[in-house]
ChimeraX commands (.cxc) that place a marker at each C-alpha (Angstrom):
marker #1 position 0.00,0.00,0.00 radius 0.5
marker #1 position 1.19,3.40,-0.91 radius 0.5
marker #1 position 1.68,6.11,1.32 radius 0.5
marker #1 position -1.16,8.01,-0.18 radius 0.5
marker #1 position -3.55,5.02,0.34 radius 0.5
marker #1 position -2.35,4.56,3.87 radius 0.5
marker #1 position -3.18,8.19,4.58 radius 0.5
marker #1 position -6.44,8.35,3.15 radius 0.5
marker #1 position -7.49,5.51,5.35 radius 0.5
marker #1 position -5.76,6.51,8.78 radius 0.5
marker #1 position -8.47,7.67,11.22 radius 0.5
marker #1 position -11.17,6.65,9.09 radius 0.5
marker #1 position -14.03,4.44,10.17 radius 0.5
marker #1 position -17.33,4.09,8.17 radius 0.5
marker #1 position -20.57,2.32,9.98 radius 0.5
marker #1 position -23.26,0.87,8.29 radius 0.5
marker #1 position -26.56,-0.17,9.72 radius 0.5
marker #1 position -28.91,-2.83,7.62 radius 0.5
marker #1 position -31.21,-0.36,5.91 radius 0.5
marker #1 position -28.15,1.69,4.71 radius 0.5
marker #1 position -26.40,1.86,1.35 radius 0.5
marker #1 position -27.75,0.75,-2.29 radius 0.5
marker #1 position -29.59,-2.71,-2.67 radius 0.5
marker #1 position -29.43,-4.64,-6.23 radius 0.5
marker #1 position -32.28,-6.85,-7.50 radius 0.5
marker #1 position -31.30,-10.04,-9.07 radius 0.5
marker #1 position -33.61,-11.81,-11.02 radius 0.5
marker #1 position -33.63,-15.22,-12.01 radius 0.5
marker #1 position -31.38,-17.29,-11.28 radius 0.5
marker #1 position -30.98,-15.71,-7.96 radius 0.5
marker #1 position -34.55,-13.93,-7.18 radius 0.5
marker #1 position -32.63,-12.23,-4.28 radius 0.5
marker #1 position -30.75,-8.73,-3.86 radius 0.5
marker #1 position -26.84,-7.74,-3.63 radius 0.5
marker #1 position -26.21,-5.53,-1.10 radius 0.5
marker #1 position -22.72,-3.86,-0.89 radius 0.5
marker #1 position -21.76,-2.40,2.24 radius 0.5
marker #1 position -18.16,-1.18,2.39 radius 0.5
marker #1 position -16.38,-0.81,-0.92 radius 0.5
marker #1 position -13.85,1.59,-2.12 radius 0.5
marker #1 position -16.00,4.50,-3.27 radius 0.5
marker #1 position -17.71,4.53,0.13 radius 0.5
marker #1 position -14.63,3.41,2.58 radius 0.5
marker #1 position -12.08,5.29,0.59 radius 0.5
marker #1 position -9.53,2.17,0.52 radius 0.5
marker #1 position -9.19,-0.05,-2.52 radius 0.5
marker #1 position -8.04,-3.25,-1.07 radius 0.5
marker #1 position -11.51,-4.89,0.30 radius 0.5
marker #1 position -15.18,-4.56,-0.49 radius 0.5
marker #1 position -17.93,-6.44,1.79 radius 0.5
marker #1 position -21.04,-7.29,0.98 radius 0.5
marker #1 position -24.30,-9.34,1.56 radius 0.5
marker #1 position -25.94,-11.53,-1.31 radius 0.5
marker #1 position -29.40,-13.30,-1.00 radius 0.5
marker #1 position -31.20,-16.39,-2.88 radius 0.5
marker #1 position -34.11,-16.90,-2.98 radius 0.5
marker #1 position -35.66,-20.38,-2.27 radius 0.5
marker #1 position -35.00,-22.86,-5.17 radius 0.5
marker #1 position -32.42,-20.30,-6.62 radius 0.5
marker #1 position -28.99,-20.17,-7.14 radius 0.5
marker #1 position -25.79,-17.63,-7.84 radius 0.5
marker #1 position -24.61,-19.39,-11.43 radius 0.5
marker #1 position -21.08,-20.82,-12.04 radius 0.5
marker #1 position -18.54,-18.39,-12.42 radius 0.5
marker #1 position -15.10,-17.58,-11.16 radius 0.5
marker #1 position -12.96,-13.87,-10.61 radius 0.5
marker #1 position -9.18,-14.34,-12.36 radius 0.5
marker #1 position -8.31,-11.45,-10.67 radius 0.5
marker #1 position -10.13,-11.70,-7.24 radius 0.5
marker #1 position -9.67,-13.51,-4.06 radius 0.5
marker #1 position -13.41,-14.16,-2.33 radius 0.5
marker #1 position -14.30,-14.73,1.23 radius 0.5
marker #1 position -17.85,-16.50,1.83 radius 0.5
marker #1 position -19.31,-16.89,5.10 radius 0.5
marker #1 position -22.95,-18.31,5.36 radius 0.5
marker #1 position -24.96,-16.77,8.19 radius 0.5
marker #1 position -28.91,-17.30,7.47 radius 0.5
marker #1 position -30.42,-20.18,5.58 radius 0.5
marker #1 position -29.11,-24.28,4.25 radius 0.5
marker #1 position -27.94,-24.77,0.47 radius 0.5
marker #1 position -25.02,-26.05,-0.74 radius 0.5
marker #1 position -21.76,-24.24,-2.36 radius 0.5
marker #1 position -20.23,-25.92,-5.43 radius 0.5
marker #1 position -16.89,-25.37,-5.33 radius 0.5
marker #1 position -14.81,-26.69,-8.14 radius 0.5
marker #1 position -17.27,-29.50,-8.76 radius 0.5
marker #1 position -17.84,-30.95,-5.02 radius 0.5
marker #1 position -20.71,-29.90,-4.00 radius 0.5
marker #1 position -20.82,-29.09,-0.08 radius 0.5
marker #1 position -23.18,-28.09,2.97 radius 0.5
marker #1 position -23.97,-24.55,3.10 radius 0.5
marker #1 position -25.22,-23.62,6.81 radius 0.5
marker #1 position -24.93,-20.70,8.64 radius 0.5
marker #1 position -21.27,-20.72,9.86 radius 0.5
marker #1 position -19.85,-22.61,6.59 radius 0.5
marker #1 position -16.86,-20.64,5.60 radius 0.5
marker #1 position -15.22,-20.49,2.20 radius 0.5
marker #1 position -12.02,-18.73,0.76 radius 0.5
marker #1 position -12.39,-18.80,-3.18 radius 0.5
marker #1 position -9.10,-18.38,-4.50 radius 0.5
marker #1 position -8.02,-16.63,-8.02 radius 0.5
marker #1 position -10.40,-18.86,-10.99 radius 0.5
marker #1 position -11.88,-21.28,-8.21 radius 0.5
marker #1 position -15.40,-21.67,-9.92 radius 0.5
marker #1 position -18.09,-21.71,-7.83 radius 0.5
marker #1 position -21.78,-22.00,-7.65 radius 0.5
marker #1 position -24.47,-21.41,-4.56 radius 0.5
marker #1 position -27.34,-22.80,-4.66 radius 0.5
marker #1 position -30.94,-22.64,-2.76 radius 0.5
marker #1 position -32.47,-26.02,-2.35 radius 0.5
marker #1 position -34.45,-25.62,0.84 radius 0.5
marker #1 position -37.79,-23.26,1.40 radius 0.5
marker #1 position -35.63,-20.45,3.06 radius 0.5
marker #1 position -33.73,-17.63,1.91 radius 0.5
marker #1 position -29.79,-18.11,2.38 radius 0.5
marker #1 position -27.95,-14.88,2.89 radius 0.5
marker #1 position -24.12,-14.82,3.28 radius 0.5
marker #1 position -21.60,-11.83,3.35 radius 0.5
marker #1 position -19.24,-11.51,0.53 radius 0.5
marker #1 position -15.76,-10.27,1.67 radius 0.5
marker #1 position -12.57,-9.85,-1.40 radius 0.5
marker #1 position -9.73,-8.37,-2.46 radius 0.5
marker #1 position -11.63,-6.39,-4.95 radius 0.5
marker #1 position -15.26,-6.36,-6.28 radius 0.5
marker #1 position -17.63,-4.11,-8.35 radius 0.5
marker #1 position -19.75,-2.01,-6.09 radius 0.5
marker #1 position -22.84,-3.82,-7.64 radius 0.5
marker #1 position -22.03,-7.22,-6.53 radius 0.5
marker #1 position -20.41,-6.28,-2.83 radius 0.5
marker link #1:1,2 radius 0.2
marker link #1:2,3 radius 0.2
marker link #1:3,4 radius 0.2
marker link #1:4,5 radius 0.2
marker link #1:5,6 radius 0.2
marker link #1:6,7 radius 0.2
marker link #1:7,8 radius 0.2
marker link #1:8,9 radius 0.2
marker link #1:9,10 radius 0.2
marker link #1:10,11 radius 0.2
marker link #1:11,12 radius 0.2
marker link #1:12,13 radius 0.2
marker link #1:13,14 radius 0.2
marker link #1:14,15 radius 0.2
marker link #1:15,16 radius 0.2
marker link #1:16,17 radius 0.2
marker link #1:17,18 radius 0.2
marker link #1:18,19 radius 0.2
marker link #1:19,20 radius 0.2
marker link #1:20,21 radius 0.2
marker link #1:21,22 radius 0.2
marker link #1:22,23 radius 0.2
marker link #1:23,24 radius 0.2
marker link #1:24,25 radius 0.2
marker link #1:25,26 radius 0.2
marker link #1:26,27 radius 0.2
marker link #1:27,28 radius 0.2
marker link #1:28,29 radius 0.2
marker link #1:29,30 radius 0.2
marker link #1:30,31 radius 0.2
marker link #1:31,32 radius 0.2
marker link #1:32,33 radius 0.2
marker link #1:33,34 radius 0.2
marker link #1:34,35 radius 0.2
marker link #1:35,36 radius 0.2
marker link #1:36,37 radius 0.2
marker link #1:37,38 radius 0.2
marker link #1:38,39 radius 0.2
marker link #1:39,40 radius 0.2
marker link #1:40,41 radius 0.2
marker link #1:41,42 radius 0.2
marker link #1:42,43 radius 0.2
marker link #1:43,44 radius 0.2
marker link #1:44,45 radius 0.2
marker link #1:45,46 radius 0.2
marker link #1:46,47 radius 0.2
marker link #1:47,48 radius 0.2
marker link #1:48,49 radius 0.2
marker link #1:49,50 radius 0.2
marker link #1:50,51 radius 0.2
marker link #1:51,52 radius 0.2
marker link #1:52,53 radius 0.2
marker link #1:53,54 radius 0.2
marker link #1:54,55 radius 0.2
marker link #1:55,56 radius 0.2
marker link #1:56,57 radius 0.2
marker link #1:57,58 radius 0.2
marker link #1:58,59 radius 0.2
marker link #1:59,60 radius 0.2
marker link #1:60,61 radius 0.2
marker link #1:61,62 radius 0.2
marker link #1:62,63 radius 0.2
marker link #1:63,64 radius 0.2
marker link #1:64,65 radius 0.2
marker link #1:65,66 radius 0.2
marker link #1:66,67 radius 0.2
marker link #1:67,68 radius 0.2
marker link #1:68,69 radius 0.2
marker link #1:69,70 radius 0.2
marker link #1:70,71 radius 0.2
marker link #1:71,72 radius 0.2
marker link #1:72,73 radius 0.2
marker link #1:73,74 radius 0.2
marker link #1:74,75 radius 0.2
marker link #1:75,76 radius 0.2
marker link #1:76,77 radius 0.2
marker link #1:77,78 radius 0.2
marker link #1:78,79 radius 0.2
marker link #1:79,80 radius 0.2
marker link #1:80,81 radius 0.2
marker link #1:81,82 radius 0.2
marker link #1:82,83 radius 0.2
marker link #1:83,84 radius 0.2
marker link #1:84,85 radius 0.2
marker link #1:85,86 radius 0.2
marker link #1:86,87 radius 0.2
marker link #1:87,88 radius 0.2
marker link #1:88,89 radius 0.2
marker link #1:89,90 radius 0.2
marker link #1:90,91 radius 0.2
marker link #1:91,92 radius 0.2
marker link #1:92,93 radius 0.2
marker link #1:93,94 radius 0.2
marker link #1:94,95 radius 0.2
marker link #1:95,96 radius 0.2
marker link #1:96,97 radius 0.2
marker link #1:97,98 radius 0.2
marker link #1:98,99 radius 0.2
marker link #1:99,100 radius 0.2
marker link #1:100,101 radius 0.2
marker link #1:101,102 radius 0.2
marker link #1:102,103 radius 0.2
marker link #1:103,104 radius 0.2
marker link #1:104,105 radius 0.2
marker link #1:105,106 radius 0.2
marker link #1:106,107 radius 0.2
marker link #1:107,108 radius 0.2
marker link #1:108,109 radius 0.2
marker link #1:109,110 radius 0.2
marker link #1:110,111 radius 0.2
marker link #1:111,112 radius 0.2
marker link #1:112,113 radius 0.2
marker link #1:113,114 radius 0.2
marker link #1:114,115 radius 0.2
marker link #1:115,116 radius 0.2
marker link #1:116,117 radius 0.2
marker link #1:117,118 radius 0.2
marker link #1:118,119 radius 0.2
marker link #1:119,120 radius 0.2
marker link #1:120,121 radius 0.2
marker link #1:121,122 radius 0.2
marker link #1:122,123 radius 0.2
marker link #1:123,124 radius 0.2
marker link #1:124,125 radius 0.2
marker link #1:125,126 radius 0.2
marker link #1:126,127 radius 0.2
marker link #1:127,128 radius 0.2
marker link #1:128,129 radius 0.2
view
């Protein structure tokens, strides 16, 4: 981190409550809403974003991977599972996942409840958290 960056960040704190900050719709496949929380443009550092991401029941967040992001997933409200490079696993609240650079992965909604996790990486378009 550059001097610059480190200054712009020193003595800076940002708070946000649930209702605060933009919400996306996502339609089908995921019928549920991104909801970025603390990203560059609002935290004035470019090294994390953080957001929230729900599904809707019986939908899913499609296959893809980030070549140039590292992810942090942690499940905190619903059951699905997370297909991670083909193996499908558990997703409960508490399940953790770090998605490394072009890990493809896949969430998806099976059950009759919304699943919301938070989204934490290295870098991430304010849309998606």
């Amino acid at each position: 981190m550059s001097q610059s960056q480190t200054d712009t960040v020193r003595g800076r704190a940002v708070v946000m409550q649930p209702q605060d900050g933009p919400s996306y719709w996502q339609p089908v496949p995921a019928n549920g809403h991104a909801d970025p929380k603390l990203y560059p443009a609002r935290t004035g550092f470019a090294g994390h974003a953080m957001g929230f991401q729900s599904i809707a029941p019986g939908g899913r967040v499609r296959e893809h991977s980030h070549g140039d992001q590292v992810e942090l997933q942690i499940c905190f409200r619903g059951r699905g599972r997370a297909v991670v490079d083909g193996v499908s696993h558990p997703l409960v609240p508490g399940t953790s996942c770090f998605l490394g650079y072009d890990v493809r992965h896949e969430i998806l909604n099976d059950v009759d409840r919304r699943v919301v996790y938070e989204r934490i990486c290295d870098w991430c378009d304010a849309r998606t958290g």
